[in-house]
Structure formats: C-alpha cells, structure tokens
BALOBA-1460 file (C-alpha; in Angstrom, 3 decimals):
// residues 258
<rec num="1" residu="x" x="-93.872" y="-53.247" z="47.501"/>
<rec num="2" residu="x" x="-92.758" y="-50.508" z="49.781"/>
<rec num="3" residu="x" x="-95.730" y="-48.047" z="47.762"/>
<rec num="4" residu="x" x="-98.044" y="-51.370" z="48.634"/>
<rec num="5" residu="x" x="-97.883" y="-50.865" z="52.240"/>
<rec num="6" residu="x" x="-97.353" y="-46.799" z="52.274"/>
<rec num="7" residu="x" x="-100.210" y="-46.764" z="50.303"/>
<rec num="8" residu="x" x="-102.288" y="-48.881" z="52.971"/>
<rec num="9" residu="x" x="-101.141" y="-47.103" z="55.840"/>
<rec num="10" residu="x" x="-102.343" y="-43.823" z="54.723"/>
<rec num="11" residu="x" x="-105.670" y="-44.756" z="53.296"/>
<rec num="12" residu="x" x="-105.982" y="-46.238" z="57.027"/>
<rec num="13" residu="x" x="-104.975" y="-43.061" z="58.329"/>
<rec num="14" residu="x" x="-107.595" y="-41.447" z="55.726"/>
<rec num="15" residu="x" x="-110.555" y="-43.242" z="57.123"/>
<rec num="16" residu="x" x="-109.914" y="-42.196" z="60.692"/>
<rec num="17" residu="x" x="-109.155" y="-38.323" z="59.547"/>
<rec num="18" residu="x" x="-112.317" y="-38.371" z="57.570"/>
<rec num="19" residu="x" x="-114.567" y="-40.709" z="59.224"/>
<rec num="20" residu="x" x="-114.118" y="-41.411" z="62.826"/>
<rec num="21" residu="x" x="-117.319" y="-42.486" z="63.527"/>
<rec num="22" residu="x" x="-118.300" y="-44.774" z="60.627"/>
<rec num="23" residu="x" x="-122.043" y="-46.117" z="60.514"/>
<rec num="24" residu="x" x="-123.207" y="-48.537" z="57.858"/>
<rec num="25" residu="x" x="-126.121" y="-47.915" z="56.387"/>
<rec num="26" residu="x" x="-129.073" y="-50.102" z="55.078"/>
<rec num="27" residu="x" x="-128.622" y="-52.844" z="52.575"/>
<rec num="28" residu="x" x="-127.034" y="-52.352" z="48.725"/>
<rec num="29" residu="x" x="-129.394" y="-52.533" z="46.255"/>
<rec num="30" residu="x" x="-128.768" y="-53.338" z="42.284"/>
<rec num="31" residu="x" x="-128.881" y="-50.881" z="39.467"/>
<rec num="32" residu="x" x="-128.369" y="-51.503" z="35.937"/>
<rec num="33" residu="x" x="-128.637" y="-54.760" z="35.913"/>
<rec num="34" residu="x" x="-130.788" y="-55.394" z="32.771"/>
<rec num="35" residu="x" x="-131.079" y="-56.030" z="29.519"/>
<rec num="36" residu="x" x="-129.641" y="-52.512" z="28.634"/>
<rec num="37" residu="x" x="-126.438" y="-53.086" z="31.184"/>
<rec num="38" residu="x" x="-125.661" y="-56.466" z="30.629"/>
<rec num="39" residu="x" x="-125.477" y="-55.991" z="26.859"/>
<rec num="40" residu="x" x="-123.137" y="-53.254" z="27.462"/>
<rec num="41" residu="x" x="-121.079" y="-54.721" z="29.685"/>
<rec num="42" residu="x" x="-120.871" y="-57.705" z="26.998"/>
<rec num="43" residu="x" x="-119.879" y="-55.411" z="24.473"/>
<rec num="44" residu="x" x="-117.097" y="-54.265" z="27.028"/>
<rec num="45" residu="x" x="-115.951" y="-57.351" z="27.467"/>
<rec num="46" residu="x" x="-115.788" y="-58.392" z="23.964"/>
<rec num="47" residu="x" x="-113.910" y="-55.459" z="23.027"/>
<rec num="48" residu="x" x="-111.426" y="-55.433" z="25.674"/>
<rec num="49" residu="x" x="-111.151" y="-59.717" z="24.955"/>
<rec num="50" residu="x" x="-110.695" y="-58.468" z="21.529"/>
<rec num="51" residu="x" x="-107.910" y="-56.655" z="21.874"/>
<rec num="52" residu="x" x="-105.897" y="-57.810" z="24.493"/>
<rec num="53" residu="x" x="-107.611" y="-61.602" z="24.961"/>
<rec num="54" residu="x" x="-110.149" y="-62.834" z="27.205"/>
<rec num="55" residu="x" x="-108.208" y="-62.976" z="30.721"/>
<rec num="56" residu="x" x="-107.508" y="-59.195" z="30.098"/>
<rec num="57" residu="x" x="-111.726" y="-58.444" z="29.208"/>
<rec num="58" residu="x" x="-112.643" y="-60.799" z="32.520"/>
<rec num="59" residu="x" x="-109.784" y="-58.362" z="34.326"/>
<rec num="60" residu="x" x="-111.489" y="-54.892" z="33.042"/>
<rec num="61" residu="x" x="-114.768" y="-56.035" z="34.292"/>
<rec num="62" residu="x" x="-113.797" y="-57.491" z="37.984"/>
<rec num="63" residu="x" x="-111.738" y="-54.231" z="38.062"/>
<rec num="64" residu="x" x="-114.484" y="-51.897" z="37.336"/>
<rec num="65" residu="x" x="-116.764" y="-53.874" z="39.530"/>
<rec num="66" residu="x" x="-114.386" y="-54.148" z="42.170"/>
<rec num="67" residu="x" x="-113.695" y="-49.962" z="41.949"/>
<rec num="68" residu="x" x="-117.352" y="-49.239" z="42.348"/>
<rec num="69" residu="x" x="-117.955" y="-51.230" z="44.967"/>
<rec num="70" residu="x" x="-115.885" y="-49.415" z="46.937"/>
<rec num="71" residu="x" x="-117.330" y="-46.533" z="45.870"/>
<rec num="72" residu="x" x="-120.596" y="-48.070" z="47.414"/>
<rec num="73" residu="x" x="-118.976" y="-48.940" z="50.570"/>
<rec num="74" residu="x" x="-117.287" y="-45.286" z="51.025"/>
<rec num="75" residu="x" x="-121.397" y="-44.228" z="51.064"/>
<rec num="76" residu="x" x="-122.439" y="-47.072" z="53.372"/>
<rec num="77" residu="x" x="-119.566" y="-46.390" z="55.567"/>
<rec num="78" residu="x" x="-120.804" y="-42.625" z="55.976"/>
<rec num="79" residu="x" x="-124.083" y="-43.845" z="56.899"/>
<rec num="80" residu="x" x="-126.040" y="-43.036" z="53.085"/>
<rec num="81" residu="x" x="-129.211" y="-44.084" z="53.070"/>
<rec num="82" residu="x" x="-130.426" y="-45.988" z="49.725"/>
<rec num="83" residu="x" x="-127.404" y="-46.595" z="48.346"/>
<rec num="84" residu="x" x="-126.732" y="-48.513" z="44.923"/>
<rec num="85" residu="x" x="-124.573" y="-50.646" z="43.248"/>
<rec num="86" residu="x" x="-124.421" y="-49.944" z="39.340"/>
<rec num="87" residu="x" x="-123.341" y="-52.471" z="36.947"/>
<rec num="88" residu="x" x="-122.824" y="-49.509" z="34.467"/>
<rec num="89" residu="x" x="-121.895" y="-46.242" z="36.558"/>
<rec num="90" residu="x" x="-121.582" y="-43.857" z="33.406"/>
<rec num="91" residu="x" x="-124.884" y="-44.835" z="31.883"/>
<rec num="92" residu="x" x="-126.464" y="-45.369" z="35.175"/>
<rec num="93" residu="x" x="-129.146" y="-41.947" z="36.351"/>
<rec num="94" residu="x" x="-129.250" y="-43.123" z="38.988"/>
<rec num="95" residu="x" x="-126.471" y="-42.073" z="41.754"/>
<rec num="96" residu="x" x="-124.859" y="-44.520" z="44.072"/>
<rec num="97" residu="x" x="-126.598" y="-42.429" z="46.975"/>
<rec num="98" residu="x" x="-129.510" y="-39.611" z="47.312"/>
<rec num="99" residu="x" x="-128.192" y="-38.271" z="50.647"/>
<rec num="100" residu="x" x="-125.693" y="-35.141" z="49.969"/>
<rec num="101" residu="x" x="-121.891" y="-35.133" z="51.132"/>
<rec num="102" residu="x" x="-122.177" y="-32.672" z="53.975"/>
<rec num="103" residu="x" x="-118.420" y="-31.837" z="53.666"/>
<rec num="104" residu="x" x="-115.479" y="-31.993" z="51.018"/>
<rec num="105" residu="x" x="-113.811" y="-34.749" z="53.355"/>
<rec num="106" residu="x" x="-116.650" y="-36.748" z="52.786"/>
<rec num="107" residu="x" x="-116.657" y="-36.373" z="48.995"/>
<rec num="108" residu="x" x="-112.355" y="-37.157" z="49.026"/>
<rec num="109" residu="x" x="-113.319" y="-40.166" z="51.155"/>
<rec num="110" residu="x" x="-115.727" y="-41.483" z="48.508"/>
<rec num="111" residu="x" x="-113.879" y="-40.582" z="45.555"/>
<rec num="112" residu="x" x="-110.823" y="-42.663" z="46.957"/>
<rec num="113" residu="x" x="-112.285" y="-45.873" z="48.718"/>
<rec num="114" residu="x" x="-113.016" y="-47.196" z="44.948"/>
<rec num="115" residu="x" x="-109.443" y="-47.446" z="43.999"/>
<rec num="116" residu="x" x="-108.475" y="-47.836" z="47.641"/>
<rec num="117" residu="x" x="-110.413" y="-50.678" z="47.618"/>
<rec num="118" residu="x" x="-108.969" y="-52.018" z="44.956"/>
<rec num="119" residu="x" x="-105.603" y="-52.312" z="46.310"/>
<rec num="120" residu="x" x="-105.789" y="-55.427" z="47.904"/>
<rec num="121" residu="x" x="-107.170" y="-57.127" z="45.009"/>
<rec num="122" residu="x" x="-103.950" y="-56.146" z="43.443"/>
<rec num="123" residu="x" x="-101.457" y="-56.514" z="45.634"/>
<rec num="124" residu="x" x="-102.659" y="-60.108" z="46.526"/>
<rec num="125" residu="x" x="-102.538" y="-60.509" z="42.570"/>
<rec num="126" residu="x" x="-98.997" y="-59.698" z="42.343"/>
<rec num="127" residu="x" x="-98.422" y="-62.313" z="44.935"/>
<rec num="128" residu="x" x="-100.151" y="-64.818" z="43.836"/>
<rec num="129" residu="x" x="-98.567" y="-64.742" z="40.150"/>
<rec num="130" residu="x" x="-94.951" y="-65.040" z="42.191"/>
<rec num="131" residu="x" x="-96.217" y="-68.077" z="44.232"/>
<rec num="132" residu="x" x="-97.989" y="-69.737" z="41.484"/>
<rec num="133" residu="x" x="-95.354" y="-69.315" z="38.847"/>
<rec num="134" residu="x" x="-93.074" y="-72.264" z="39.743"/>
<rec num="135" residu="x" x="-96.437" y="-74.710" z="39.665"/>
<rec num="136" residu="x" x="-98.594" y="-73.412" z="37.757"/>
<rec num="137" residu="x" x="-97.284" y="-70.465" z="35.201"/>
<rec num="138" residu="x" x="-100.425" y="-70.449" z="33.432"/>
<rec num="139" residu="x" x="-102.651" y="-69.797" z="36.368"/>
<rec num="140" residu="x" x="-99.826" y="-67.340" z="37.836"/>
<rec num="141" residu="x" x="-99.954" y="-65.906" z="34.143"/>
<rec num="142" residu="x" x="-103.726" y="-64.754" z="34.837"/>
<rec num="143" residu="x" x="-103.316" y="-63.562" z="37.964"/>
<rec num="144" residu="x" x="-100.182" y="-61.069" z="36.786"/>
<rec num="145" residu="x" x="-103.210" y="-59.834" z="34.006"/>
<rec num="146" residu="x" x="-105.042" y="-58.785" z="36.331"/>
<rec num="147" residu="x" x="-102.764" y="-57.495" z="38.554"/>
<rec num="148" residu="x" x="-101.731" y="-55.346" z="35.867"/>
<rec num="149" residu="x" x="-104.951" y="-54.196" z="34.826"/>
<rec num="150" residu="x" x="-106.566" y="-53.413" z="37.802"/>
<rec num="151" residu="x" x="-103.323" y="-50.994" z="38.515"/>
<rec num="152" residu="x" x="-103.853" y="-49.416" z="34.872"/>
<rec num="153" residu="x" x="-107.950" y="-49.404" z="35.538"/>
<rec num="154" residu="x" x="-107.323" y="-47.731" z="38.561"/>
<rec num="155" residu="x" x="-104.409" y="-45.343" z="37.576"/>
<rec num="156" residu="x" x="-106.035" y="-43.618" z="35.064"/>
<rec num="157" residu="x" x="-109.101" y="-42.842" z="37.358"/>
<rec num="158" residu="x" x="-106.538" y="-41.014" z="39.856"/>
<rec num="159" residu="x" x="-105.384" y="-38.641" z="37.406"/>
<rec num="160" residu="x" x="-106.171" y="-35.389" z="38.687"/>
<rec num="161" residu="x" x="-108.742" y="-34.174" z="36.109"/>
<rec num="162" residu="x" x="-112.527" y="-33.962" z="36.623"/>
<rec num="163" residu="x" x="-114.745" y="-35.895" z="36.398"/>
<rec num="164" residu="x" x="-112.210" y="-38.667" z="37.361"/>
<rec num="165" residu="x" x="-111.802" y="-39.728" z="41.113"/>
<rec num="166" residu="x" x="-108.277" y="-38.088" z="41.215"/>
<rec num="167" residu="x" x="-109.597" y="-34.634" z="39.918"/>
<rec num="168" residu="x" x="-111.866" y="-34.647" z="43.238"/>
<rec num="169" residu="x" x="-109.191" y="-35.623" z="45.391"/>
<rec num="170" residu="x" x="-106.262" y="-33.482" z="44.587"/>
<rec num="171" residu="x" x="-108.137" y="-30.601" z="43.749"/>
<rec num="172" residu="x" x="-110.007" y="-30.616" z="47.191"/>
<rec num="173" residu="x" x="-107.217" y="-31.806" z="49.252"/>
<rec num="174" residu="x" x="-104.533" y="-29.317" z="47.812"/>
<rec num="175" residu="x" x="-107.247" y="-26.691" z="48.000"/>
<rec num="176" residu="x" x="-107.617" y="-27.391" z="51.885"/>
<rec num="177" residu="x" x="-103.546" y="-26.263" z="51.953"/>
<rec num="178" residu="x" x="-102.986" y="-24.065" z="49.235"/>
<rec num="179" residu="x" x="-106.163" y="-23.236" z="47.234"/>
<rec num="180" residu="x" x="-104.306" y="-21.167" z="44.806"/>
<rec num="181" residu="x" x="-102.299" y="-24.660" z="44.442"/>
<rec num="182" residu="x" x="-105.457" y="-26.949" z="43.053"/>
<rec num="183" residu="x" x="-105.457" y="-25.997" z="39.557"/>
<rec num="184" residu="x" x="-101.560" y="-26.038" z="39.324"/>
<rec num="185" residu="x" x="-101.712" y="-29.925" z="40.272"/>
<rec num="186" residu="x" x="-103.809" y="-30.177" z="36.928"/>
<rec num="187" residu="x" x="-101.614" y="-27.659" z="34.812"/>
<rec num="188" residu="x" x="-98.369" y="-29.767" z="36.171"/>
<rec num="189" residu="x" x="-100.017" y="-33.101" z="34.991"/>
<rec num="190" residu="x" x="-101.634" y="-31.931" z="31.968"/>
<rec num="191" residu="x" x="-98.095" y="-30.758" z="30.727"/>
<rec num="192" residu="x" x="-96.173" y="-33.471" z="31.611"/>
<rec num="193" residu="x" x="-98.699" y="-35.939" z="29.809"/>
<rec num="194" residu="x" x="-98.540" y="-33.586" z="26.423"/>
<rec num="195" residu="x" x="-94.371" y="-33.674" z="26.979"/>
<rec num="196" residu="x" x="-94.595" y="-37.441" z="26.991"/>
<rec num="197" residu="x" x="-97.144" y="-37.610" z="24.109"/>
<rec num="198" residu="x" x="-94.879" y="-35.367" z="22.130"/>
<rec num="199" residu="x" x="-91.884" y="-37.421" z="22.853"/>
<rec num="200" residu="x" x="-93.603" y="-40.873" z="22.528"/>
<rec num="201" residu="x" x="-95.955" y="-39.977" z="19.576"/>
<rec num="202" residu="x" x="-98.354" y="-41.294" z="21.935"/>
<rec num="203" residu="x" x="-102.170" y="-39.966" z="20.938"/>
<rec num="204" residu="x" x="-104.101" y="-41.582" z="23.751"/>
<rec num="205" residu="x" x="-101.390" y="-39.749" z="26.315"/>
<rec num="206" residu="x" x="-102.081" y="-36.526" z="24.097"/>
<rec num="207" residu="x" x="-106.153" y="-37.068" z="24.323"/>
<rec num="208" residu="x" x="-105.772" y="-37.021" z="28.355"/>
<rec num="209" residu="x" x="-103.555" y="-34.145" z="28.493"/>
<rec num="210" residu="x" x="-106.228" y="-32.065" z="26.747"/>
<rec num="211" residu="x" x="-108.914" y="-33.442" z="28.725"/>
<rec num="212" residu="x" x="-107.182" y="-32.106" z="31.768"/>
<rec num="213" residu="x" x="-106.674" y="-28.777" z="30.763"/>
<rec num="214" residu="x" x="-110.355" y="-28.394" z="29.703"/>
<rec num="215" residu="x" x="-110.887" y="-29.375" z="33.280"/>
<rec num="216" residu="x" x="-109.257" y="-26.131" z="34.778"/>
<rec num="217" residu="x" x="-112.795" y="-24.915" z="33.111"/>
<rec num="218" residu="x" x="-114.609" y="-26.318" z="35.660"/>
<rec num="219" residu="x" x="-114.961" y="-24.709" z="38.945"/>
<rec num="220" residu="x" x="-116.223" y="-25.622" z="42.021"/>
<rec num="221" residu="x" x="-120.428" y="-24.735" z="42.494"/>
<rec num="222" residu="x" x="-120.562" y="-26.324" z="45.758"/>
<rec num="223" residu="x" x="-120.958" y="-24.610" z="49.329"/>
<rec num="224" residu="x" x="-119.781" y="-28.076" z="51.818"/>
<rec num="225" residu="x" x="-117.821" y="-27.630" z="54.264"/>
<rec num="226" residu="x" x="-113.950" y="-27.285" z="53.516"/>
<rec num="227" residu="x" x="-110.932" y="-29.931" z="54.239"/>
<rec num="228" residu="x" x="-109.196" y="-28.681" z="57.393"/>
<rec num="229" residu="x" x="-105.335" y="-28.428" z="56.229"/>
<rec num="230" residu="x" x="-103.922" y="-30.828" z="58.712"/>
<rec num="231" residu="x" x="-106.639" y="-33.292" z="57.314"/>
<rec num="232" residu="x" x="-106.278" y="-32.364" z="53.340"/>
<rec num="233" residu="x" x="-101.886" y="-32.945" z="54.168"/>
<rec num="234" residu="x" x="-102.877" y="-37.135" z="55.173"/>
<rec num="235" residu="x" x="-105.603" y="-36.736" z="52.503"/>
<rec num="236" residu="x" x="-103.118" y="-35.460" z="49.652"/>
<rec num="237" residu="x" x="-100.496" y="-38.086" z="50.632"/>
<rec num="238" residu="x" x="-102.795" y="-41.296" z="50.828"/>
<rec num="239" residu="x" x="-104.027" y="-40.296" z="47.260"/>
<rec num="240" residu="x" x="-100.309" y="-39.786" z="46.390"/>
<rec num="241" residu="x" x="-99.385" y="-43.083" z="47.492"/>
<rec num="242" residu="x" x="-102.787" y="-44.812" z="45.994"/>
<rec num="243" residu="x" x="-102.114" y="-42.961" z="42.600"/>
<rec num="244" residu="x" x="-97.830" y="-44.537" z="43.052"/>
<rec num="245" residu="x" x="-99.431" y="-47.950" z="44.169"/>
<rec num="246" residu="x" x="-101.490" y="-47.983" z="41.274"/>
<rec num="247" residu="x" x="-99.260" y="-46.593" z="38.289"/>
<rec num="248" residu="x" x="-96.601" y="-49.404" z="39.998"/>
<rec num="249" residu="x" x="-98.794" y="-51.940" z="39.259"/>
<rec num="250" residu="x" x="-100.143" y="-51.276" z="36.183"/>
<rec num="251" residu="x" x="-96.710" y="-49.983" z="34.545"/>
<rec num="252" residu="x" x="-96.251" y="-52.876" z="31.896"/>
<rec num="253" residu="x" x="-99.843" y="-52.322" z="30.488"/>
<rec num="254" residu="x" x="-99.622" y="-48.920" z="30.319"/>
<rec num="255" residu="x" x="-95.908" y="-48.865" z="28.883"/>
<rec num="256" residu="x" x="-96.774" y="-51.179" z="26.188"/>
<rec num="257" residu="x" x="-100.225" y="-49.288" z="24.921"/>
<rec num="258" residu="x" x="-99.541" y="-45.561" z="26.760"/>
C-alpha cells in the first residue's frame, strides 16, 4: 500500500512540474471503432479468455482501454487540439493528437498519465476484493483479476525500452540529470531480465530482454525542448514509484506466467 500512495503523490507532484497551467481541449472523438477494430479486439478477448478465462480477457480489455484513455486525457490536459480515442492504438494511423509536444516534459507527461491513470482503477480493485471477500468471494474473486492484471498490463508498458511508455520516460527523465545515464537504465534492465530468464528458463522474460537492448539502437531525432534536472529528479521518481505500484500489483500474474 505504502507504493499506492507514494506512487499518487508523485504523479500529483508530476502534473504540477510539467503542467501548471492545464487547459482542456475540445471534445474526444472515436477511432477504430469498426468492423476492422472490433473484430480485433474480439479476437483479443477470446485469446486472453482462452487462456486464462473470461474475467481475465474482460480485465485485458478494460485495462488497455482504461491505459489509453489516459493517454487521451494527458493530450486534452495540455490543451491538444483533435484528439482521439483508439479502440486499437497499435493498428490505429491515426495518432491520439496532430498538435506536436513542444517539450520532452510534455512527451514524459503523456507517456505516464496512461498507466498513472490506471492506478486508481487498481488500487480500488485491491480493495474491493478485501471488502467483498467475506460476502461475496466470487465477486471479490473478479475484482482481485483485475487488480492483478491491470498491474501486469501496466507493468510491462513501464519497462524502460522503446517504444513502450517507460522507454520515453526514463530515458528522457534520466537524460535531463545524467544524459550519459539514459541508456545505462536500459542496459541495467535488459541484463537483469536475461539473468532472470537464464535462471528461470523463462523465454518470454528472455524475448523482452532482447527487445531492450535492440532499443539502445534507437536514438533520439527530436529537437523539443529538454527536461530541466530539478523537474526530470520528481519526473524519474513518480515513474519509479508508478513502475513499483504497478509490478506490486500485478506480481502473482506475472510470477505464475513470467
């Protein structure tokens, strides 16, 4: 509980750094949302229900839905004009906004309002499944599902390799300290993952390790405006604390198929 509330704390303290002066922008509108989309998402479901049952698939989809619209609201927040909501982000042309992030803060602050947002979701999850279990176990039983996966959802976008969330944050917060420090947050990762995998005889940990080294291939090509240090130290923490949050949450799912 105590990386619950750290964790909300500093992505408070996150918003103010980054955006003091938040404007909303114009009303969401929906992308994706046809024949193409909704058959994928189906086919999502079904293999996640497959798997795992049908709680967990409904839990994968209100996660993912849940992580992009706080995506959306990170771009609304900083005033985006047009901006989207996308039933299927990685199939989706379409981006959630046209405007460009003037800075890096601004690109930190989207990248980590979609598992930000997710946090309470969780965290009221987790509750619920302790309140509920007395009366009704099976209800509490659903809730702890998705408790659980929402964490794991959300977990594995904070690792700190591109093009996840967590590869934009850490890289461009440690590079507001430290630059020569960014790519060493992947290297440290990536090694400890391949350790584990090694150890475990875990191939999907092994898979992720070398996707983040082939990430260190990838440099940035953009000219915003850099994350003053003082800013990129509350920045690196509250993605610290969201990444702890998260991997706390999620630990049984990802112990069990990690």
């Amino acid at each position: 509980m105590i990386f619950f509330i750290s964790t909300s704390i500093l992505c408070a303290a996150t918003v103010c750094a980054l955006c003091p002066r938040p404007t909303f922008g114009p009303a969401i509108t929906l992308s994706g949302f046809d024949g193409i989309g909704v058959l994928v998402g189906f086919v999502a479901f079904v293999l996640a229900a497959t798997v795992l049952g049908p709680v967990f698939g409904i839990s994968v989809l209100i996660t993912l839905l849940l992580h992009e619209l706080g995506h959306v609201i990170g771009h609304q927040i900083l005033g985006h004009r047009n901006t989207r909501f996308r039933l299927i982000p990685q199939l989706s042309a379409a981006p959630i906004s046209d405007d460009p992030h003037d800075s890096d803060g601004e690109v930190l602050f989207v990248a980590l309002m979609g598992p930000g947002f997710c946090l309470a979701p969780m965290v009221l999850a987790h509750l619920g499944s302790i309140w509920l279990a007395p009366s009704n176990p099976e209800v509490a039983a659903s809730f702890r599902i998705f408790a659980i996966t929402c964490g794991t959802v959300n977990f594995i976008s904070l690792m700190p390799f591109w093009p996840l969330d967590g590869g934009r944050c850490a890289r461009i917060a440690a590079a507001s300290i430290w630059p020569a420090f960014a790519p060493a947050i992947t290297v440290f990762m990536a090694s400890a993952l391949a350790v584990a995998a090694l150890r475990t005889g875990s191939l999907a940990l092994l898979v992720v390790a070398g996707i983040g080294l082939h990430s260190l291939l990838r440099g940035s090509r953009t000219k915003r405006h850099p994350l003053h240090p003082d800013t990129g130290v509350v920045a690196l923490a509250a993605y610290a604390f969201t990444l702890a949050a998260h991997f706390s949450g999620g630990w049984l799912l990802m112990s069990l198929y990690l």
